[in-house]
SEPAGU-859955 format. One record per residue (C-alpha): residue number from 1; chain; x, y, z. Coordinates in steps of 0.25 Angstrom, whole numbers. Each point is the difference from the previous one (the first is absolute). Layout:
@i NUM; ch A; xx X; yy Y; zz Z $
...
This chain:
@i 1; ch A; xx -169; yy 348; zz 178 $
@i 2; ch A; xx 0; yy -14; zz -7 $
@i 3; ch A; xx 9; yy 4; zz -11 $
@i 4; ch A; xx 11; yy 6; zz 10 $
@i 5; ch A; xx -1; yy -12; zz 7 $
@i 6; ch A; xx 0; yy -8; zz -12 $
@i 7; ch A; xx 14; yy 8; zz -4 $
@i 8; ch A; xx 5; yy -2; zz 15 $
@i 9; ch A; xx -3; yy -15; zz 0 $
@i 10; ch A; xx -2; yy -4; zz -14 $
@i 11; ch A; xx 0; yy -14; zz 6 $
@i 12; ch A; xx -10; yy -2; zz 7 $
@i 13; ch A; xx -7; yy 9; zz -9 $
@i 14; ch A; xx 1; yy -13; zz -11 $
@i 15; ch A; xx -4; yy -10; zz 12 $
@i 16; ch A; xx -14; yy 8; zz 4 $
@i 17; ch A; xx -1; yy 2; zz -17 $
@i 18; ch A; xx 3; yy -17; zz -1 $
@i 19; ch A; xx -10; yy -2; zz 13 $
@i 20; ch A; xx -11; yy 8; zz -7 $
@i 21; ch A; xx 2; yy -9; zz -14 $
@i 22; ch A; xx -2; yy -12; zz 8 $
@i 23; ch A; xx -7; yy -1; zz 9 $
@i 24; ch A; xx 1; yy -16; zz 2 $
@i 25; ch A; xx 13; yy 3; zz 6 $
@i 26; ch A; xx 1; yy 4; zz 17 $
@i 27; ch A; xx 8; yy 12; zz 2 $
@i 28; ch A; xx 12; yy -8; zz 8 $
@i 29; ch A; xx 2; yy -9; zz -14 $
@i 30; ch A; xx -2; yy 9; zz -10 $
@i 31; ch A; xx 15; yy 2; zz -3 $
@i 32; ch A; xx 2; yy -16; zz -2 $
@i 33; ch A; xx -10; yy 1; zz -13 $
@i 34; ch A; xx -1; yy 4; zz -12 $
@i 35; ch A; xx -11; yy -1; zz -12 $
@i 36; ch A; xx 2; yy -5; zz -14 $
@i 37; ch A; xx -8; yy 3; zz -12 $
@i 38; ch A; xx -12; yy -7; zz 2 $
@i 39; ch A; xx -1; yy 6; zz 13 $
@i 40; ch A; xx 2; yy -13; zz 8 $
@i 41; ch A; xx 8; yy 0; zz 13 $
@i 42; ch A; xx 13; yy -5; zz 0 $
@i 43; ch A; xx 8; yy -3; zz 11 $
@i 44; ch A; xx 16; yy 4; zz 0 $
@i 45; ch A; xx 10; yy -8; zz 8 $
@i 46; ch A; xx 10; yy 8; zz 10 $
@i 47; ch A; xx 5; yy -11; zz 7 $
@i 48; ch A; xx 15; yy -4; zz -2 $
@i 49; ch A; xx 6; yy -12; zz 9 $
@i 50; ch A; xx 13; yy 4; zz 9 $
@i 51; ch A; xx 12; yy -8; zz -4 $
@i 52; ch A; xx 3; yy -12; zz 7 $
@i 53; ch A; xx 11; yy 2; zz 12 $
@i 54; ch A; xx 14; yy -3; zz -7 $
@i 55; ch A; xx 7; yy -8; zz 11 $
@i 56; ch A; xx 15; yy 5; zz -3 $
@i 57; ch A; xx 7; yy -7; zz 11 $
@i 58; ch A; xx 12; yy -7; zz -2 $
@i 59; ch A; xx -3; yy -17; zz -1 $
@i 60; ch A; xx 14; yy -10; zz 3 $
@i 61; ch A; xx -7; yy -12; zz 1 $
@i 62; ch A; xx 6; yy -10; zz 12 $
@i 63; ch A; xx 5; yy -11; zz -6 $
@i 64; ch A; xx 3; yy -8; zz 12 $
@i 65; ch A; xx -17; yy 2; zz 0 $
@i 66; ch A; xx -7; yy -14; zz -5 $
@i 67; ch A; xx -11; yy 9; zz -4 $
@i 68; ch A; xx 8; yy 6; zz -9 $
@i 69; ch A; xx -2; yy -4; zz -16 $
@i 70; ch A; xx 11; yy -7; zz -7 $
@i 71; ch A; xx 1; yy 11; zz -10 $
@i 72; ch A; xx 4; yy 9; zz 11 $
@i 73; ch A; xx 13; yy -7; zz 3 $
@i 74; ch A; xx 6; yy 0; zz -13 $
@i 75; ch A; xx 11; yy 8; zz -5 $
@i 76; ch A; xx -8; yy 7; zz -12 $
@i 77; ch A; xx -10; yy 5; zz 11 $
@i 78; ch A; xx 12; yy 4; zz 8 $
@i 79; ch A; xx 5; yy 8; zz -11 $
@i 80; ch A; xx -13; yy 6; zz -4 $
@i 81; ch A; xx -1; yy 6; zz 16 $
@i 82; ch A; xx 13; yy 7; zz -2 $
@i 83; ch A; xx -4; yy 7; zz -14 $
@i 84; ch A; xx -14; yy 2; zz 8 $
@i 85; ch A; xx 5; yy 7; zz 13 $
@i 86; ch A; xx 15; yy 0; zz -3 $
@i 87; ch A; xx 10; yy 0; zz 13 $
@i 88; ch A; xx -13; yy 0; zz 11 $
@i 89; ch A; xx -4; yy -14; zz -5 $
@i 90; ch A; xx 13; yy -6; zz 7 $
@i 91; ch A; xx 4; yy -8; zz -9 $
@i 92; ch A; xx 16; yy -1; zz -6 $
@i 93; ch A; xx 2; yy 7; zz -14 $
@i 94; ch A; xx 6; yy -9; zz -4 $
@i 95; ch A; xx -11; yy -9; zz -4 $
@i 96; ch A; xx -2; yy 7; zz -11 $
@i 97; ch A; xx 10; yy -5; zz -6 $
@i 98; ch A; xx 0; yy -14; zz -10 $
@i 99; ch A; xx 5; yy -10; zz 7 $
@i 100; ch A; xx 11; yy -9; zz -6 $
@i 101; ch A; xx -11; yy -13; zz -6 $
@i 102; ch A; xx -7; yy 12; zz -5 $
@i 103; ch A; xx 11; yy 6; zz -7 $
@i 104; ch A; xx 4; yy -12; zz -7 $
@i 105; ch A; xx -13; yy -1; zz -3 $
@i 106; ch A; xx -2; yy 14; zz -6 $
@i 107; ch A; xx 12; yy -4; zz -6 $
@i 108; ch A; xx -4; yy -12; zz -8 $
@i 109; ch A; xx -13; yy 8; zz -4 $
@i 110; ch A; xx 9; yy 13; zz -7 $
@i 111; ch A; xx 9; yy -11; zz -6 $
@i 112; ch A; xx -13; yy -8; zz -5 $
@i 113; ch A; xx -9; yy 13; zz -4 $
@i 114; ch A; xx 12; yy 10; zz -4 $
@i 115; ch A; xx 12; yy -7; zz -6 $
@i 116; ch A; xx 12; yy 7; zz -4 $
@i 117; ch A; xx 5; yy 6; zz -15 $
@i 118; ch A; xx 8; yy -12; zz -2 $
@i 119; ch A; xx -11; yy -11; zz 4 $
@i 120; ch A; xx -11; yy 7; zz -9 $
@i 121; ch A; xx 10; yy 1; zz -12 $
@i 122; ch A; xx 2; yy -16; zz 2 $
@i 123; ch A; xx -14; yy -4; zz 1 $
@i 124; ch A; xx -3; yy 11; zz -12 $
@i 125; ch A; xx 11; yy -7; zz -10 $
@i 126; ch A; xx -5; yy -14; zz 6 $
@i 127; ch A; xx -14; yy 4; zz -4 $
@i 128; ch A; xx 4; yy 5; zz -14 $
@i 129; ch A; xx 10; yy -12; zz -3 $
@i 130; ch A; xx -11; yy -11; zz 3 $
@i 131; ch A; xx -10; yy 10; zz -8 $
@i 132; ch A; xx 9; yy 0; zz -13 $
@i 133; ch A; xx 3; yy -18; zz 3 $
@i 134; ch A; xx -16; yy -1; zz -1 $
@i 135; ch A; xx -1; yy 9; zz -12 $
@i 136; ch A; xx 12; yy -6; zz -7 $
@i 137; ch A; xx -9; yy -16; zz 4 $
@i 138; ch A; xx -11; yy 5; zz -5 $
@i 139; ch A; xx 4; yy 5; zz -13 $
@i 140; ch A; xx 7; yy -12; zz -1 $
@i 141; ch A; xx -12; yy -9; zz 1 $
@i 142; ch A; xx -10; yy 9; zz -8 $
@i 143; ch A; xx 12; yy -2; zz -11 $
@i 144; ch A; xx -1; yy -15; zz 1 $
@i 145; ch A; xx -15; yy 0; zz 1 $
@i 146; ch A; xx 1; yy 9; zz -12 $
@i 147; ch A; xx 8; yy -12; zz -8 $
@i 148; ch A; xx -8; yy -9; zz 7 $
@i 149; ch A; xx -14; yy 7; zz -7 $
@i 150; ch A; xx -1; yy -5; zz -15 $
@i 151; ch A; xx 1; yy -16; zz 4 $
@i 152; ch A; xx -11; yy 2; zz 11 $
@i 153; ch A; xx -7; yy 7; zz -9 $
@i 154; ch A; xx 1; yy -12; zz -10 $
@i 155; ch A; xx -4; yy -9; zz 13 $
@i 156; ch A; xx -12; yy 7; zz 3 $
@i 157; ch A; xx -4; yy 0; zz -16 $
@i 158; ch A; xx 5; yy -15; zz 1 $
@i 159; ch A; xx -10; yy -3; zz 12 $
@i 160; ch A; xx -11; yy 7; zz -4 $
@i 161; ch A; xx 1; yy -7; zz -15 $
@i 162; ch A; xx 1; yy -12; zz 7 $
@i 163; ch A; xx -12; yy 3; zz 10 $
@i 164; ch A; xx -9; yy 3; zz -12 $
@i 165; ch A; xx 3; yy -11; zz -6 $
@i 166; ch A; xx -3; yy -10; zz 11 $
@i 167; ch A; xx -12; yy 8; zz 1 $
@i 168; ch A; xx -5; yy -2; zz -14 $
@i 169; ch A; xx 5; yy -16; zz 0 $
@i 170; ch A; xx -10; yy -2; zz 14 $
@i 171; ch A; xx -11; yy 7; zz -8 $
@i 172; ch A; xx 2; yy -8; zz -13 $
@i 173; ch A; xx 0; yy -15; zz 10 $
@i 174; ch A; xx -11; yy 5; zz 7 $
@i 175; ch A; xx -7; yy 3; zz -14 $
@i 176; ch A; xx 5; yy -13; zz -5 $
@i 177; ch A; xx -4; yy -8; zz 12 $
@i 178; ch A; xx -15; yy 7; zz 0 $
@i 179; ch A; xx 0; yy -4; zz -16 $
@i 180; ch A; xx 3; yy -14; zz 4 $
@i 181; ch A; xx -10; yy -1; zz 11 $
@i 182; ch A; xx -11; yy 3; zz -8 $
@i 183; ch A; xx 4; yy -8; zz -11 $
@i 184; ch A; xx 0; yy -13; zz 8 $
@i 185; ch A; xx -14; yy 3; zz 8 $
@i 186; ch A; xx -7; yy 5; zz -14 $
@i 187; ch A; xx -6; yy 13; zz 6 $
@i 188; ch A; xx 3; yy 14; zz 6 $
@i 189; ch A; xx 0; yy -1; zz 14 $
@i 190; ch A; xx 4; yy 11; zz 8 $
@i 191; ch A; xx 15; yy 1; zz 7 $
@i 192; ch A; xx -5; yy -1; zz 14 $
@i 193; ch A; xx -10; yy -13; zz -1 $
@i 194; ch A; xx 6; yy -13; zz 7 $
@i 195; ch A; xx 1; yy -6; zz -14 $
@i 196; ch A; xx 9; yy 9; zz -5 $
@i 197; ch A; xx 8; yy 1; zz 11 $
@i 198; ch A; xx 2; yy -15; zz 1 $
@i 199; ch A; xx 4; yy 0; zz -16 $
@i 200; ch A; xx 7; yy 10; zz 0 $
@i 201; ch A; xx 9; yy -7; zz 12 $
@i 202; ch A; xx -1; yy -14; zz -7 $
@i 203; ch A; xx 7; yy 8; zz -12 $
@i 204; ch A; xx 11; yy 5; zz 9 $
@i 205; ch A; xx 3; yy -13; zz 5 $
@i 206; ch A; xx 2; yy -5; zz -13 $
@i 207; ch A; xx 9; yy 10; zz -5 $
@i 208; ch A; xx 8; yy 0; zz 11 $
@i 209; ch A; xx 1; yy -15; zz -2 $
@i 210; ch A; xx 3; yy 2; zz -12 $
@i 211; ch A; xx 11; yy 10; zz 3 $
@i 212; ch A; xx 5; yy -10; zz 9 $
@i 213; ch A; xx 0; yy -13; zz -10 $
@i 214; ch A; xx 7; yy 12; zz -10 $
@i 215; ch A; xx 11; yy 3; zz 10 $
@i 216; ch A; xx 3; yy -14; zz 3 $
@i 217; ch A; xx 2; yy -4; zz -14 $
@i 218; ch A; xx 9; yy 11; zz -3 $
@i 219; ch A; xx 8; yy -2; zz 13 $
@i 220; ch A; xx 2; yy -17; zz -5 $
@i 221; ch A; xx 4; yy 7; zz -14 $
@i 222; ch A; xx 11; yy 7; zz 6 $
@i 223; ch A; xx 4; yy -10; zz 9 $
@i 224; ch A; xx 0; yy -9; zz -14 $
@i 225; ch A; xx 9; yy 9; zz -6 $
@i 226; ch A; xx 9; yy 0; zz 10 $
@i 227; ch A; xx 2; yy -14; zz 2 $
@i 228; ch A; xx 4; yy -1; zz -17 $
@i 229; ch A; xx 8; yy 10; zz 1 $
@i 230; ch A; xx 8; yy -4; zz 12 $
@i 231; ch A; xx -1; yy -12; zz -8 $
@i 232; ch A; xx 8; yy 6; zz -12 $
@i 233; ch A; xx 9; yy 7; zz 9 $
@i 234; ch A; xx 5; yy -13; zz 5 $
@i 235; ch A; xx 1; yy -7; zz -11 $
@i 236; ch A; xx 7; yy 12; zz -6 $
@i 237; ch A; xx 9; yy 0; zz 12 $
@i 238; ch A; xx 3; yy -14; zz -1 $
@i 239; ch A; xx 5; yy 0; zz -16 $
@i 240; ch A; xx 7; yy 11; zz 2 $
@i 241; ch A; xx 9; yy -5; zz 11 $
@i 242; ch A; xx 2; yy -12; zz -8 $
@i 243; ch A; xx 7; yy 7; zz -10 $
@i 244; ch A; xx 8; yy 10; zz 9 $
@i 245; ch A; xx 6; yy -14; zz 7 $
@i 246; ch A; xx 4; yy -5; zz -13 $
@i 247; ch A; xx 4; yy 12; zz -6 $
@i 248; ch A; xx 9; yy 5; zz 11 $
@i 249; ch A; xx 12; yy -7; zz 6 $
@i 250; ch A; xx 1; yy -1; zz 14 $
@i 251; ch A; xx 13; yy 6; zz 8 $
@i 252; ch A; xx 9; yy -12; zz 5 $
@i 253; ch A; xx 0; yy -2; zz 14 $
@i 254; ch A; xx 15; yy 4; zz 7 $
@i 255; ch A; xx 9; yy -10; zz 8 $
@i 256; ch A; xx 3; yy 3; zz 14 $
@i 257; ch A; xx 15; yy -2; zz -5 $
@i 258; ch A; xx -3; yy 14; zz -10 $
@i 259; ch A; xx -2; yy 5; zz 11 $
């Protein structure tokens, strides 16, 4: 009897089988369970939400409304109502269409974004013109620089020489100065005592006056030199137009009857 029933109606033959392996579950929920491994009882979602209601009517908003957005009332809102509903929206097709500002603004735009054949071969040989006048400056200068390259060589030799140099002359007064310092106080005394210092500016002073005296000398001496030989020129210049004036006849002055 069970098994013709279980063939007749095989299932409610698995729910009385699933109602006898659990017994946790009432008979009127058995089919919204299910059992795992461990033999816990899960529960299985059958619920699914209804779609929301679509509203499919027709909306021509009333411009003449004050409740009315702005957006609303503006040609590209218009336009989108007559690709949404076509004809039944009310509206003129011919909306659709550019107007003439936005034409000659569409226009500007392709002229600026997608010039012509001739316009782009322009621009390219521009480009390529100023490309080759840069390349032809610039292997002009690295021609002259090149030239240019063994007297700044020399310079920079030159300079560093001559930095070396001043380098070794401040060490050697320095030296010197030192020497003389401790010569005149009679002891070692170390470079940064107050003595030291002080002699070591007293020296300073010195040479510098010294320098001074030597410049001034020299400068007289020049100055000496020039005034004997300014002398000699004069007196040079003096005999020698003495003798010209003797030597040479002068020209005879002409009468206003000769001419």
């Amino acid at each position: 009897m069970a098994t013709s029933m279980a063939r007749e109606f095989p299932r409610l033959a698995f729910l009385c089988h699933f109602r006898n392996l659990s017994p946790c579950l009432g008979s009127s929920t058995a089919s919204r369970y299910s059992r795992t491994q461990n033999d816990s009882c899960v529960q299985v979602a059958r619920y699914r939400a209804p779609p929301f209601p679509l509203d499919r009517s027709r909306y021509i908003p009333d411009k003449s409304d004050p409740k009315t957005p702005e957006f609303q009332k503006t040609l590209k809102f218009d336009r989108k109502l007559w690709g949404r509903h076509g004809e039944a929206s009310g509206l003129d097709p011919s909306i659709c269409w550019p107007t003439k500002a936005e034409l000659a603004e569409m226009q500007v735009e392709e002229r600026d974004w997608n010039p012509t054949l001739q316009e782009m071969q322009q621009s390219i040989a521009i480009k390529r013109s100023a490309e080759e006048s840069d390349r032809l400056a610039r292997e002009k200068r690295i021609a002259a620089n090149m030239a240019r390259m063994p007297k700044l060589i020399e310079q920079v030799y030159e300079e560093r020489r001559l930095k070396k140099e001043q380098l070794e002359e401040t060490k050697k007064s320095k030296e010197r100065l030192i020497a003389q310092a401790r010569e005149r106080l009679g002891y070692n005394v170390h470079p940064s005592s107050p003595k030291f210092v002080a002699m070591i500016e007293e020296i300073e002073n010195e040479e510098r006056k010294q320098k001074k005296k030597a410049k001034r000398a020299k400068q007289e001496a020049i100055k000496e030199a020039f005034k004997a030989a300014m002398a000699t020129a004069e007196a040079a210049k003096i005999q020698d137009g003495a003798t010209i004036n003797t030597d040479i006849p002068l020209k005879p002055h002409k009468n206003q009857s000769d001419q």
